[in-house]
C-alpha positions in Angstrom: 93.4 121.0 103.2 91.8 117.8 104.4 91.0 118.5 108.1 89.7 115.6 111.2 86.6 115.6 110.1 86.5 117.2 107.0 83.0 116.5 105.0 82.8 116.7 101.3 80.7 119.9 101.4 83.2 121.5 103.7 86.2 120.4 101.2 83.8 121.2 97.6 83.5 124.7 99.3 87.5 125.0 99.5 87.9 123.7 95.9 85.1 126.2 94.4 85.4 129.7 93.4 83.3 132.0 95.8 80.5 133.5 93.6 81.3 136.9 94.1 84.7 136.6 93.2 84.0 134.9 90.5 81.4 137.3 89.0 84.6 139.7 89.8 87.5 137.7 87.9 86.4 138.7 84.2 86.4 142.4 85.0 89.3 142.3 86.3 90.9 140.2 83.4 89.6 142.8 81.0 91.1 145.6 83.1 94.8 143.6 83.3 95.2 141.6 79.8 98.7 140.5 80.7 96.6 138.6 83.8 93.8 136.8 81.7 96.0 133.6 81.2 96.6 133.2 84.8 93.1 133.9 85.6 91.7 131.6 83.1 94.6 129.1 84.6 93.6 128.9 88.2 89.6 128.7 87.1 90.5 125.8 84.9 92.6 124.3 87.6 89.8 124.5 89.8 87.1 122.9 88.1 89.9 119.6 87.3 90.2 119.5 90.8 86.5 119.9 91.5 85.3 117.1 88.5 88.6 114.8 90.0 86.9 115.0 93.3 83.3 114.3 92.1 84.6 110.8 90.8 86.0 110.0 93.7 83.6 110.4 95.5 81.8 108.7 93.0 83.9 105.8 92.9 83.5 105.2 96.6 86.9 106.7 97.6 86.5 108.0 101.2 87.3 111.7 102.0 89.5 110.6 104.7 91.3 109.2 102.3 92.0 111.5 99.0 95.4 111.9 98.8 97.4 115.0 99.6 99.5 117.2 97.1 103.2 116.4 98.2 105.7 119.2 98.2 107.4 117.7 95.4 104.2 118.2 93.4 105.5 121.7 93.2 107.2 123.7 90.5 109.8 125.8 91.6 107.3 128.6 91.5 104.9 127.3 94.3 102.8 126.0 91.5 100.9 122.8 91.9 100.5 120.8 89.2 97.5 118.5 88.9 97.5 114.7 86.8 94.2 115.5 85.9 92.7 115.8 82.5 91.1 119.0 80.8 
């Protein structure tokens, strides 16, 4: 994810949920019930990620230097999972 040059706009953009598809995701977790967890899943993921990356930031930590998710942070699945608290 983290490109030469990368700013922190360019990388909050990546983290955050486009608004349209966000306006789109409870319609369509109404219309598919059996989808909703996963839905609510990723969005929840999303905003860890997007709070963890404030307070880096906010701590000083470079964006050159926020680490990477290794492939061995990954469930069998393809799933990442984060060490981040809800």
């Amino acid at each position: 994810m983290l490109g030469a040059g990368s700013t922190s706009e360019e990388l909050r953009e990546l983290i955050a949920v486009p608004p349209r598809i966000d306006r789109v995701l409870p319609a369509y977790a109404r219309a598919y019930p059996e989808e909703a967890p996963r839905v609510e899943r990723n969005l929840k993921f999303r905003q860890i990620v997007a709070r963890e990356f404030e307070r880096l930031l906010h701590d000083g930590v470079p964006v050159a230097e926020l680490p990477e998710v290794e492939e061995s942070e990954r469930d069998t699945t393809g799933r990442v999972f984060a060490n981040a608290q809800a």
